[in-house]
C-alpha positions as a Markdown table, in Angstrom:
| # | Residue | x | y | z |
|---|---|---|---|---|
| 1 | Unk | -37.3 | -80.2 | -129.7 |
| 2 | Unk | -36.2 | -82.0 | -132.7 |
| 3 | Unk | -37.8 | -80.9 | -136.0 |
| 4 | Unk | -38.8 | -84.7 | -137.1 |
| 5 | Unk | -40.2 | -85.1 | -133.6 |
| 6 | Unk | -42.4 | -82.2 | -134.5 |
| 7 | Unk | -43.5 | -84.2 | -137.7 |
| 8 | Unk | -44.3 | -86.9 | -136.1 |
| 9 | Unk | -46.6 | -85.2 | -133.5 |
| 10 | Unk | -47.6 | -83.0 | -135.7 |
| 11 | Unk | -49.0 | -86.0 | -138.2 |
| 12 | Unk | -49.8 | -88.0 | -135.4 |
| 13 | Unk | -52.5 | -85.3 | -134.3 |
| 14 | Unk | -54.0 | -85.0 | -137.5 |
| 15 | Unk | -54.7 | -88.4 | -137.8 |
| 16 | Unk | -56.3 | -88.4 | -133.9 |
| 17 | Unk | -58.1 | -85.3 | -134.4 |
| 18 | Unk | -59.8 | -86.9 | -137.7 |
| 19 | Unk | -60.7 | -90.6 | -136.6 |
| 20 | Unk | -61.8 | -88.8 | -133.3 |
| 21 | Unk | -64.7 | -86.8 | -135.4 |
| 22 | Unk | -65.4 | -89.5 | -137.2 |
| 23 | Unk | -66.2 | -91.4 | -134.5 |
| 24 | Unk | -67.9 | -89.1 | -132.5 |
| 25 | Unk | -69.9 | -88.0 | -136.1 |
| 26 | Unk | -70.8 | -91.4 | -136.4 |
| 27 | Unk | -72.3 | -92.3 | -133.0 |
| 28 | Unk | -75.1 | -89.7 | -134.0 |
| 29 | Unk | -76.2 | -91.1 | -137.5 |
| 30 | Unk | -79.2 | -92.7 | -137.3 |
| 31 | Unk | -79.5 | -97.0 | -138.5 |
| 32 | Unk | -81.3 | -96.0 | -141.0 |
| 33 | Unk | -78.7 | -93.8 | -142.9 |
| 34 | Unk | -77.6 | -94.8 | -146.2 |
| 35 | Unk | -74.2 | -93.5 | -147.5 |
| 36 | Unk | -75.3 | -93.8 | -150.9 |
| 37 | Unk | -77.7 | -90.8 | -150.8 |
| 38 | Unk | -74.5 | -88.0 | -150.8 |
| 39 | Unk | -75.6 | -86.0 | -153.6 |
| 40 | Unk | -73.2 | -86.5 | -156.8 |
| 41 | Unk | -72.7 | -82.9 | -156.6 |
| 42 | Unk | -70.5 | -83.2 | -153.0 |
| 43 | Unk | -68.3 | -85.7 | -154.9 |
| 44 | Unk | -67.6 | -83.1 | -157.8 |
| 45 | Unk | -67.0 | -80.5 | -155.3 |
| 46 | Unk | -64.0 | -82.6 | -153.1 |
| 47 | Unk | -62.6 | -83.8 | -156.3 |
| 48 | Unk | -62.2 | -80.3 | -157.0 |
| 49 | Unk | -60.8 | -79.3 | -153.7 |
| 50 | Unk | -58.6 | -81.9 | -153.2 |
| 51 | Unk | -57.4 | -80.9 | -157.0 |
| 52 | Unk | -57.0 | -77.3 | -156.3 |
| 53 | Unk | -55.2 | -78.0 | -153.1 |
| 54 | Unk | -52.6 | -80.2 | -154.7 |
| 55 | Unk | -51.9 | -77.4 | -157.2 |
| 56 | Unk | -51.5 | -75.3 | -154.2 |
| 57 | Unk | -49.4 | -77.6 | -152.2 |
| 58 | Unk | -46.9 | -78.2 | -155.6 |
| 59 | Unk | -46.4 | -75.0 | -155.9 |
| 60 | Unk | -45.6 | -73.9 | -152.8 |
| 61 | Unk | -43.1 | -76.8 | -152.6 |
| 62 | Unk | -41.4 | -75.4 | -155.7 |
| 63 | Unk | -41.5 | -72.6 | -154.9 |
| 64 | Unk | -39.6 | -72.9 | -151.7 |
| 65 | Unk | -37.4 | -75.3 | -153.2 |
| 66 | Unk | -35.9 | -73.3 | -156.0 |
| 67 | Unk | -35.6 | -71.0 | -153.0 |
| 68 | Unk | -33.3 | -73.4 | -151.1 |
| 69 | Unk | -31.4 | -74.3 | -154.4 |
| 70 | Unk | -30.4 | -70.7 | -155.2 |
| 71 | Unk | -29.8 | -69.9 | -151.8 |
| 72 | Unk | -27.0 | -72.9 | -151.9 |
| 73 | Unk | -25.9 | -71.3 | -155.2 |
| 74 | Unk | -25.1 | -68.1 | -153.7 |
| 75 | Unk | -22.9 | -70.0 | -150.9 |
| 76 | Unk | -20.9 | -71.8 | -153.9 |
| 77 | Unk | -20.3 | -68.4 | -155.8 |
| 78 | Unk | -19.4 | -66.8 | -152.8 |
| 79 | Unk | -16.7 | -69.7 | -151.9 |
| 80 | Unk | -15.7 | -70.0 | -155.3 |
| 81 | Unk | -14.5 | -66.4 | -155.5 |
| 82 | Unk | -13.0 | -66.4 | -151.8 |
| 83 | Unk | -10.9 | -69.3 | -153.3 |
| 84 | Unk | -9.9 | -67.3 | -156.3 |
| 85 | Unk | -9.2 | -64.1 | -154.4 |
| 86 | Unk | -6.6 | -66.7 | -152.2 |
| 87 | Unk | -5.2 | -68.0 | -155.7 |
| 88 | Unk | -4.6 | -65.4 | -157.4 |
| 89 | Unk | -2.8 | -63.4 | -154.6 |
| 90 | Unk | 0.4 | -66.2 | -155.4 |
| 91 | Unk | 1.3 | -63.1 | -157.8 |
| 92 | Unk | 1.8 | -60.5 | -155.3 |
| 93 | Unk | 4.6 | -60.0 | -152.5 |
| 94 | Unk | 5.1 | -62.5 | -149.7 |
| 95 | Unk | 3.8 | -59.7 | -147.0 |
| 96 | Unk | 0.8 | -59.0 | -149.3 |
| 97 | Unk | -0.1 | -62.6 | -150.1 |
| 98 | Unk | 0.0 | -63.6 | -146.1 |
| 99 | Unk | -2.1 | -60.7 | -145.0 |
| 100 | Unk | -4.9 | -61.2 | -148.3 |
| 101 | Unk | -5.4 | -65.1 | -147.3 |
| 102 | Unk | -5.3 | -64.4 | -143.9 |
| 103 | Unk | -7.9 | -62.1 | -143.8 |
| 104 | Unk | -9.9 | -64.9 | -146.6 |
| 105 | Unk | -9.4 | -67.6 | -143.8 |
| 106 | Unk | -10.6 | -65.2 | -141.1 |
| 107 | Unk | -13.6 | -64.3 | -143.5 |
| 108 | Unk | -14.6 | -68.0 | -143.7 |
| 109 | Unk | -14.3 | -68.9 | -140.3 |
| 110 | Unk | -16.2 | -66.3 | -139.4 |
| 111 | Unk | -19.1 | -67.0 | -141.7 |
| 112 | Unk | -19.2 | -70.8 | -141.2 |
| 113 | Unk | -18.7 | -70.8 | -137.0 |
| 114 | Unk | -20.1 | -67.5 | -136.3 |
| 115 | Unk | -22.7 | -66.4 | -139.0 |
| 116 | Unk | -24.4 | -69.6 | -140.0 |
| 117 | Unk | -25.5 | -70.1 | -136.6 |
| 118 | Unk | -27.0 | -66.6 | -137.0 |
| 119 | Unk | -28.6 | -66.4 | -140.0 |
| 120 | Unk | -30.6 | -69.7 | -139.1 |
| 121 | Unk | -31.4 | -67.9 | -135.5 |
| 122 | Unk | -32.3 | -64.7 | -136.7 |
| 123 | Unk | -32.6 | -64.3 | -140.8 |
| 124 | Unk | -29.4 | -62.2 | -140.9 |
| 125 | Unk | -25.9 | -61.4 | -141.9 |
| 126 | Unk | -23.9 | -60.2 | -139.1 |
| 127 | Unk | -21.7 | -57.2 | -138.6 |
| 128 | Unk | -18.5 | -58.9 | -138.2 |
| 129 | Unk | -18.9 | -60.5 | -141.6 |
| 130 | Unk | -19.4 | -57.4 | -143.4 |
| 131 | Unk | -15.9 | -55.6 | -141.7 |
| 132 | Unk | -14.2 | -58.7 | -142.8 |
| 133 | Unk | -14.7 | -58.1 | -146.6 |
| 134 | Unk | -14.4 | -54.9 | -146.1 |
| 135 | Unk | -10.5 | -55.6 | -144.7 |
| 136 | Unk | -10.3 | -58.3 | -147.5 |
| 137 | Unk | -11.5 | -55.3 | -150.2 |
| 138 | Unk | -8.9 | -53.2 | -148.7 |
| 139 | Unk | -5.8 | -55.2 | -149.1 |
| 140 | Unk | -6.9 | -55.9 | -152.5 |
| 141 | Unk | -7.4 | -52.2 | -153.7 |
| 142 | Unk | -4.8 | -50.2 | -151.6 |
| 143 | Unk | -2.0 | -52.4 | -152.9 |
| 144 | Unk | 0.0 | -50.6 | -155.8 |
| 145 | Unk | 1.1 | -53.0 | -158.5 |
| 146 | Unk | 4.8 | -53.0 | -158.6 |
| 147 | Unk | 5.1 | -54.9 | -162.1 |
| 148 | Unk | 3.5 | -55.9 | -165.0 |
| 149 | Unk | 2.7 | -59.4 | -163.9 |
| 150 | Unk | 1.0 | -58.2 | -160.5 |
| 151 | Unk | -0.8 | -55.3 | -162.7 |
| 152 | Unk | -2.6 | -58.1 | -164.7 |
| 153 | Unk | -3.5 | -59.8 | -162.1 |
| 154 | Unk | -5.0 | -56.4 | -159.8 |
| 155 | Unk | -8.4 | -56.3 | -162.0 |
| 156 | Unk | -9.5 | -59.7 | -161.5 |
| 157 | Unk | -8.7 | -59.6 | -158.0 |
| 158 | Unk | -10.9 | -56.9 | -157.7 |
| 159 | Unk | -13.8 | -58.3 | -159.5 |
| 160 | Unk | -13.6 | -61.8 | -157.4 |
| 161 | Unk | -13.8 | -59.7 | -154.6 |
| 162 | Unk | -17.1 | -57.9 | -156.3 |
| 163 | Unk | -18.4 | -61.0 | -156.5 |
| 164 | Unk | -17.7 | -62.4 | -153.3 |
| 165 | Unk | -19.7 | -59.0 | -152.4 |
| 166 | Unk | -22.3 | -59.5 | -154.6 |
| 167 | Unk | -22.7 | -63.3 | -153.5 |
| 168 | Unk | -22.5 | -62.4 | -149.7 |
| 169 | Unk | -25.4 | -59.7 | -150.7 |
| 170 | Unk | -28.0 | -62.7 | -151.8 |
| 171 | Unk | -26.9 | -65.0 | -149.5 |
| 172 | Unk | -28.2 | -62.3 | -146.7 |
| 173 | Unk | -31.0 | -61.4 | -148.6 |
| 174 | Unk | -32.1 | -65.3 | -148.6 |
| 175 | Unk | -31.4 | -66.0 | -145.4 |
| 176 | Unk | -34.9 | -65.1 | -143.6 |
| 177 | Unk | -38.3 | -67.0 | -144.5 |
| 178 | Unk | -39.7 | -66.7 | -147.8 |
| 179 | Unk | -43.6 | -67.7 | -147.5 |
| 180 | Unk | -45.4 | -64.6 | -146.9 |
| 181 | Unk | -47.8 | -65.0 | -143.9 |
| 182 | Unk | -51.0 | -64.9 | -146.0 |
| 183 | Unk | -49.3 | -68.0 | -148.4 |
| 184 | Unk | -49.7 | -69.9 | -144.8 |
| 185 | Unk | -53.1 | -68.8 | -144.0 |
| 186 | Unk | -54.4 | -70.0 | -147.7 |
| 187 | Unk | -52.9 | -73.1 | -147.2 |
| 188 | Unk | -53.9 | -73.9 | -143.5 |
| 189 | Unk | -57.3 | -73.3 | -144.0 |
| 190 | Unk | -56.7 | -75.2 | -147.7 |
| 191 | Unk | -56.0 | -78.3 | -145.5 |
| 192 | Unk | -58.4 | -77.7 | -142.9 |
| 193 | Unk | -60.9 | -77.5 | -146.3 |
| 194 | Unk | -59.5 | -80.2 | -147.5 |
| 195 | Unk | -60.0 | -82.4 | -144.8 |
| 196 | Unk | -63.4 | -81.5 | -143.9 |
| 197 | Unk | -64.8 | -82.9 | -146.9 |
| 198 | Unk | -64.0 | -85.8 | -145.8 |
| 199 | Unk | -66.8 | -85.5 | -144.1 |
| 200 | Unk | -69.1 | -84.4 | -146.5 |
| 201 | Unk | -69.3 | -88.0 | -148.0 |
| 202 | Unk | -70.4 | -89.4 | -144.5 |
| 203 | Unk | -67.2 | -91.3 | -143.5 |
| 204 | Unk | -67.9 | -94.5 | -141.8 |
| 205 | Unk | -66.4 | -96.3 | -139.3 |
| 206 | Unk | -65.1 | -99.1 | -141.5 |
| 207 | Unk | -61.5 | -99.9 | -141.4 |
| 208 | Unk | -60.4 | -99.3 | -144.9 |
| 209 | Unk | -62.3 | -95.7 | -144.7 |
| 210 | Unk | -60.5 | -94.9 | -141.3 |
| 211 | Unk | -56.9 | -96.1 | -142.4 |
| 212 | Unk | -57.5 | -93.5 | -146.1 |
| 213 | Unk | -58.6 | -91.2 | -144.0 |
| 214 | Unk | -55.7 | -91.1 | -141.1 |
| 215 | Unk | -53.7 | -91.9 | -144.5 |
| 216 | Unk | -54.5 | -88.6 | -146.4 |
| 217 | Unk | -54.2 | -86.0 | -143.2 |
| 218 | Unk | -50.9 | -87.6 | -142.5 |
| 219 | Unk | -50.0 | -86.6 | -145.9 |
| 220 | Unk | -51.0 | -83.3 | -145.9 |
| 221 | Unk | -49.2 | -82.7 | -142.5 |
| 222 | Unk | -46.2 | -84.2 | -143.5 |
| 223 | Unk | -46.4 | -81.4 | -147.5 |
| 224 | Unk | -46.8 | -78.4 | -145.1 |
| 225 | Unk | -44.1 | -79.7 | -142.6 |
| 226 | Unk | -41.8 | -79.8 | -146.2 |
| 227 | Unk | -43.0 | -76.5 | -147.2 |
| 228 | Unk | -42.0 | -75.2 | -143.6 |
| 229 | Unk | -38.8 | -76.6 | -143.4 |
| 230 | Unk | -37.6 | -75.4 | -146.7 |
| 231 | Unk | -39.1 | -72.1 | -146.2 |
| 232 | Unk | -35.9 | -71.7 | -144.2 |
| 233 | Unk | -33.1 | -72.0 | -147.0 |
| 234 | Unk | -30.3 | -71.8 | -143.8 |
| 235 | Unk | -32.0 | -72.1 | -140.9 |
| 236 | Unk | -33.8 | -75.3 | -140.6 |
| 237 | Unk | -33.7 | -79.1 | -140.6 |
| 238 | Unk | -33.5 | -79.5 | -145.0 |
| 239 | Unk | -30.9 | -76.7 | -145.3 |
| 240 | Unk | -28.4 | -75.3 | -147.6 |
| 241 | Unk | -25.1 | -75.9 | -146.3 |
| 242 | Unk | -21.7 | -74.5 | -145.8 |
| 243 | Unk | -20.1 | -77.3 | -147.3 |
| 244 | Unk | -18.8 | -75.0 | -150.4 |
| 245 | Unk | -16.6 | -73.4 | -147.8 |
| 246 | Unk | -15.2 | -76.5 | -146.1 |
| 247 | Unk | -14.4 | -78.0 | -149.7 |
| 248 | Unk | -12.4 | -75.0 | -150.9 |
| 249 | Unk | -10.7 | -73.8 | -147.9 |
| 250 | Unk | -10.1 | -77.7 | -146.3 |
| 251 | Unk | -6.4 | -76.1 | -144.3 |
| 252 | Unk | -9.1 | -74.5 | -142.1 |
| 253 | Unk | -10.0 | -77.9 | -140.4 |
| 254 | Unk | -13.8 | -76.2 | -140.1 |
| 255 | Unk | -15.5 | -79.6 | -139.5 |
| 256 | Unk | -18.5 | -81.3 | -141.9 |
């Protein structure tokens, strides 16, 4: 099922299950109820709600934003230094050139056809990935500079392949969700909260109250829909991407 399809459901039931209590809630108020008697006090306390909530709700946002932006961070370093591990080889022996980029090219297309789809079904690197840099490491440190110009170049080889290492290392550990379960809890039953006090200041059936009111769950369903999609950094609709590796290795023809 399409995740924007699950929005719209998902908003769409908030706003029935609302105007359906209100409706029902108003059927049993008597004709001689006046609105105006809510006690000053209820107004305080959903102005303070709806406050706290909203400090909630931003910070959970920013939270798992910054989380999706440093995730994409650690898929740019990583493709950075894959790109410099390929450049820098020019300096070594034909034989030892074609099997470093070889094994860079095999490294990407393995990540972006193979573990991508993985880390956004289960949270995780895969195996394959990690024996790839490993063969990549290998070719790197096993070969024996044979001159001064290929000796200059063997250190930073080695540390671009660290950081490719390093990169790949926070890119797995970002991949699963980052909203601990309790974070959800808080701010499901924040909402639920939230939109109960609604009723507190005795809704009516008017149209204006009815559209706010359909108005404001929608808006809170559609926040926590943001907050769960981001809460993903690979794995979901609003994700990072693998487009670092498409722009630096584009001879790979690995599509957009």
């Amino acid at each position: 099922m399409s995740e924007w399809l699950v929005l719209s459901l998902a908003m769409a039931a908030a706003c029935a299950v609302v105007l359906s209590i209100a409706f029902f809630n108003h059927r049993r108020i008597s004709e001689d109820d006046d609105p105006s008697e809510t006690p000053d006090v209820i107004e305080y306390m959903t102005m303070m709600i709806g406050v706290i909530y909203a400090i909630v709700l931003g910070l959970a946002i920013a939270g798992v934003w910054e989380g999706r932006g440093a995730a994409q961070e650690y898929v740019r370093q990583e493709a950075q230094a894959l790109h410099e591990v390929s450049v820098r080889a020019e300096v070594y022996p034909p034989e030892v050139r074609a099997r470093i980029r070889s094994d860079v090219d095999a490294y990407v297309t393995h990540v972006v056809t193979t573990e991508w789809k993985a880390m956004g079904d289960t949270g995780e690197v895969t195996d394959k990935g990690a024996e790839l840099l490993d063969r990549i490491r290998r070719d790197v440190t096993d070969y024996q500079p044979q001159t001064d110009h290929e000796g200059q170049a063997y250190q930073p080889l080695v540390d671009q392949v660290a950081l490719v290492d390093d990169a790949r290392s926070s890119r797995a550990g970002s991949a699963g969700d980052t909203m601990p379960g309790v974070v959800w809890f808080g701010l499901i039953i924040g909402a639920l909260v939230t939109v109960g006090m609604i009723f507190a200041l005795q809704i009516r059936r008017s149209f204006r109250e009815m559209l706010l009111a359909g108005l404001f769950s929608a808006l809170i369903a559609f926040l926590l829909f943001l907050i769960w999609d981001f809460d993903a950094p690979y794995g979901r609709g609003i994700a990072a991407t693998a487009e670092p590796f498409l722009q630096q290795f584009p001879h790979l023809d690995l599509g957009g």
